[in-house]
N, C-alpha and C positions, 0 to 999 in steps of 0.2 A: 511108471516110476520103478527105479531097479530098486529090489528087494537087499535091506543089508547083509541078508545069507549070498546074494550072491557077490556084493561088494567086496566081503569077505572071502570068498568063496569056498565056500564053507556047505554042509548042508542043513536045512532049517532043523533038525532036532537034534545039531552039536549041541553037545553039554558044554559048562561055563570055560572049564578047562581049553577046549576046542576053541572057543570065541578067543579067547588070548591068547592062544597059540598062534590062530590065524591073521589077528589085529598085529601082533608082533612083525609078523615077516611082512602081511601089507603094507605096515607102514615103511617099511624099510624099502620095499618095492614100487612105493609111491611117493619117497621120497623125493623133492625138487634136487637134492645133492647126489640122489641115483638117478635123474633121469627123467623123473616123474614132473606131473605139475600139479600146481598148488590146487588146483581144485579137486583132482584126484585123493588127494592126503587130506584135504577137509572131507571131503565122502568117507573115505577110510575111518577118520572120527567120529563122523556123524553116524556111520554105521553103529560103531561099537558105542557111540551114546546111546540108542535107541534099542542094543539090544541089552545091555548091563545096566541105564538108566546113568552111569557114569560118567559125568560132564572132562571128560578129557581136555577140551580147548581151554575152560575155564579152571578147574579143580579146586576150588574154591572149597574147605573144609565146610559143613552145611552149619550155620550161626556158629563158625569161629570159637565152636565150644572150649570152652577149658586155657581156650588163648589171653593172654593178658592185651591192656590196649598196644604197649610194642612192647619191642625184645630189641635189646641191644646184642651183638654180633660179633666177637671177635673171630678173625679170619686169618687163614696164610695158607699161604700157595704151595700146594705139594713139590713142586719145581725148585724149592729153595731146599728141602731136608738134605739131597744128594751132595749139596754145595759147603752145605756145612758138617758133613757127617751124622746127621737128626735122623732118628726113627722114626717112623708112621705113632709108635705106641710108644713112646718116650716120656714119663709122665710129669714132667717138666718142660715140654715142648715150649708152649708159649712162651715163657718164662725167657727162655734159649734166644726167639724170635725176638721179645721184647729188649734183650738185652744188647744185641748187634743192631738194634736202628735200620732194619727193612726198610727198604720203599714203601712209598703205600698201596700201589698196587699189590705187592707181595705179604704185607702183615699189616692191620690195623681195624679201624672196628667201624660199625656204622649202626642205625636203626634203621628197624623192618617194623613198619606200618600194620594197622590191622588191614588186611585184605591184599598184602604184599607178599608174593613166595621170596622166598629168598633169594632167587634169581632176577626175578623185576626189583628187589631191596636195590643187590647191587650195582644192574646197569641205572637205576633212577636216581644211584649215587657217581655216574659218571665210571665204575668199573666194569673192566669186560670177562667174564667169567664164558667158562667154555657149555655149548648146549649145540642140540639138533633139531630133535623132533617136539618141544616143548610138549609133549604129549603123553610122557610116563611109561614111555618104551622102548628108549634107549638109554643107556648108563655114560651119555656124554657130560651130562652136566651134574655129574655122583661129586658128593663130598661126604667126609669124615666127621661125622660128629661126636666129639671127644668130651664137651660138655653141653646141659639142656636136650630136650627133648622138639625135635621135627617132625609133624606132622603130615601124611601122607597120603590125600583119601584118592589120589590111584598110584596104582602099582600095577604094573604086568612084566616088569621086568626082571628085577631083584629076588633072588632067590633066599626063602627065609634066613639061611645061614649069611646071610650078607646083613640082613636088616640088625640080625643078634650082632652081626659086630660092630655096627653104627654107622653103617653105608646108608645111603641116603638120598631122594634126588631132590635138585634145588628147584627146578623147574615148575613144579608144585607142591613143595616143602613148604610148609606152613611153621614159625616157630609160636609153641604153644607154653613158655618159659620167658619170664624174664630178660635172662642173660644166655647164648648161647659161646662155644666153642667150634669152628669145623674147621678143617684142610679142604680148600679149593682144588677143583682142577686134578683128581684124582683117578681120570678116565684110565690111566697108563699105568694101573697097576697090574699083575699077571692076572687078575680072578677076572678084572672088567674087561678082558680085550674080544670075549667072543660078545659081548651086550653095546657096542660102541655102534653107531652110525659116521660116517667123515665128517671129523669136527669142521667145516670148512669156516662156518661164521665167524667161529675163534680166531682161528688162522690165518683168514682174509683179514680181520681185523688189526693184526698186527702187521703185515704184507702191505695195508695201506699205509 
């Protein structure tokens, strides 16, 4: 059985630091959309489960602590601020959106289940929000949380100064609040473009 230091490849008395550094770029190197195949990029997580104990495939926050039974969601697509002149931090935002009658793909709201990240919330509502590695290691599937609080029990990619400003990943964001706020779809801002894998699933998805 191959050993996850060398899946990683990594050596077995990397510190924690090392383990995510090295899970970062395998996964990206094992990606199905670089090249790789899917069993490889499950080893890549299965590694890094076994050696951080961190359920990467699942990420399931452990008993949903502090979470209510749902959270309602309102949402809007960072792709519309440009269109209408809106800032990212405009503190009337929604207000803005709700007033020009969006699409629903682009503004509207939905509920997120206990045991739903907020990324299963919206494709289980029929919408397609943009993701890669659903694995917590790349910043494809980042939103903006403007209001409520999203819960995150992995992270390797996000650099703290992203988390203070309410960057986010949906992929296994957990909302642990009532009533949430976020800006979908926010991979293409300057801070997120070195943390991106090729959104391809997104993109295919509208191509079809």
């Amino acid at each position: 059985m191959v050993s996850p230091f060398e899946v990683l490849q990594i050596d077995a008395d990397a510190d924690d630091a090392e383990v995510e550094r090295a899970y970062r770029q395998r996964v990206k190197e094992t990606h199905p959309d670089q090249g790789g195949s899917i069993s490889e990029f499950q080893q890549v997580q299965s590694a890094y489960t076994m050696l951080t104990g961190e359920d990467v495939e699942d990420g399931h926050p452990d008993d949903n602590a502090g979470r209510t039974d749902t959270s309602r969601v309102e949402y809007l697509n960072y792709e519309v601020l440009d269109d209408h002149g809106w800032n990212f931090d405009d503190e009337n935002l929604f207000e803005k959106a709700t007033a020009v009658d969006l699409p629903p793909a682009d503004h509207g709201q939905f509920l997120v289940h206990p045991h739903e990240s907020l990324l299963e919330a919206a494709e289980n509502r029929g919408f397609v929000w943009p993701y890669a590695c659903r694995g917590g290691a790349c910043a494809n599937c980042a939103v903006g949380v403007l209001e409520g609080e999203l819960e995150m029990p992995v992270n390797t990619i996000l650099p703290s100064e992203m988390l203070e400003c309410g960057i986010r990943l949906s992929c296994n964001g957990f909302p642990i609040t009532e009533t949430m706020k976020v800006v979908y779809n926010i991979k293409h801002l300057p801070r997120l473009d070195d943390l991106r894998l090729p959104p391809r699933p997104f993109e295919d998805a509208y191509d079809d």
